[in-house]
C-alpha positions in Angstrom: 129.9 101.7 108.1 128.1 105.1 107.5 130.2 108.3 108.1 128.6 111.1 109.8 128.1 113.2 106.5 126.4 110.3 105.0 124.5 109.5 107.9 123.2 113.5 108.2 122.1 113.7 104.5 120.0 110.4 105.3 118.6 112.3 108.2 118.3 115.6 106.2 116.2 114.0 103.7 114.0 111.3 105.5 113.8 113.2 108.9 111.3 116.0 110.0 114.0 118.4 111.0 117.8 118.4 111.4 118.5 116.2 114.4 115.7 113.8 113.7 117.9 110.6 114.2 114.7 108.5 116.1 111.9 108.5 114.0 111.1 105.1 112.2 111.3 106.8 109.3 115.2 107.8 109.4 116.0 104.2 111.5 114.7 102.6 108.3 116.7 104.8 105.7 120.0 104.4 107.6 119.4 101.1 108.2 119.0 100.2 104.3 122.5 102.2 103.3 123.9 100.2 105.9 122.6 97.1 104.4 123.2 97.8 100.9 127.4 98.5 102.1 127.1 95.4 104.0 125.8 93.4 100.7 128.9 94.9 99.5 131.4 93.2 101.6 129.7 90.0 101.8 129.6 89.7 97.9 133.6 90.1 98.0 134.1 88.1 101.4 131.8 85.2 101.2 133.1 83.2 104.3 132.8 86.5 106.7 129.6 84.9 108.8 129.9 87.4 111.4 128.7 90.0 109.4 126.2 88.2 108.0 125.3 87.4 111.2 124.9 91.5 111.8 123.3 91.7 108.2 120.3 89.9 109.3 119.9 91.4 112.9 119.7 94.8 111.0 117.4 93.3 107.9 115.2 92.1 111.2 115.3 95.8 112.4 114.3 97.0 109.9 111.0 94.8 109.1 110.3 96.0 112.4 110.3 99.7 112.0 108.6 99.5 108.9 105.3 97.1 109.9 105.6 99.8 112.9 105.0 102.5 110.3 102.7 100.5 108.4 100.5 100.2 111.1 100.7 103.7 113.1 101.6 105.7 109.8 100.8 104.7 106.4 101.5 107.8 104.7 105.0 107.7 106.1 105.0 104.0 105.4 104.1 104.5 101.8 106.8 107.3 101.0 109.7 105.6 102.9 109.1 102.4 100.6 108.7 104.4 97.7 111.8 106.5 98.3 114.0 103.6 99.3 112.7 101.1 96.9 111.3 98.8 99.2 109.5 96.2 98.2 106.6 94.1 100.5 
């Protein structure tokens, strides 16, 4: 789980200004650092299916937001993958 100061740097860096918490581009970032922590856990607990369960909802969120920014805004698409490390 994210903790708010973690969660505002994301937003600091990705978003267009402070309190930017709705753009795709910011959804995306905080959705990856949560994904990455939760690869974490599920590489120590192996059996915990319910959050692998939640793993995929957000991995599905996030495929989302970012053919919606491929589509509407490829400039934004291109840096978010860049910055992130996000592969097609």
């Amino acid at each position: 789980m994210l903790t708010t100061k973690k969660k505002q740097t994301i937003v600091k860096k990705h978003g267009d200004h402070d309190k930017d918490t709705g753009s795709s581009a910011v959804q995306v970032a905080i959705l990856t650092h949560q994904i990455e922590e939760l690869t974490l856990h599920l590489k120590k607990h192996r059996k915990d299916n319910h959050s692998r369960r939640g793993l995929l909802g957000m991995v599905a969120r996030r495929r989302s937001h970012l053919k919606y920014l491929e589509k509407n805004t490829p400039k934004a698409y291109l840096k978010v993958t860049k910055e992130l490390k996000l592969k097609k």
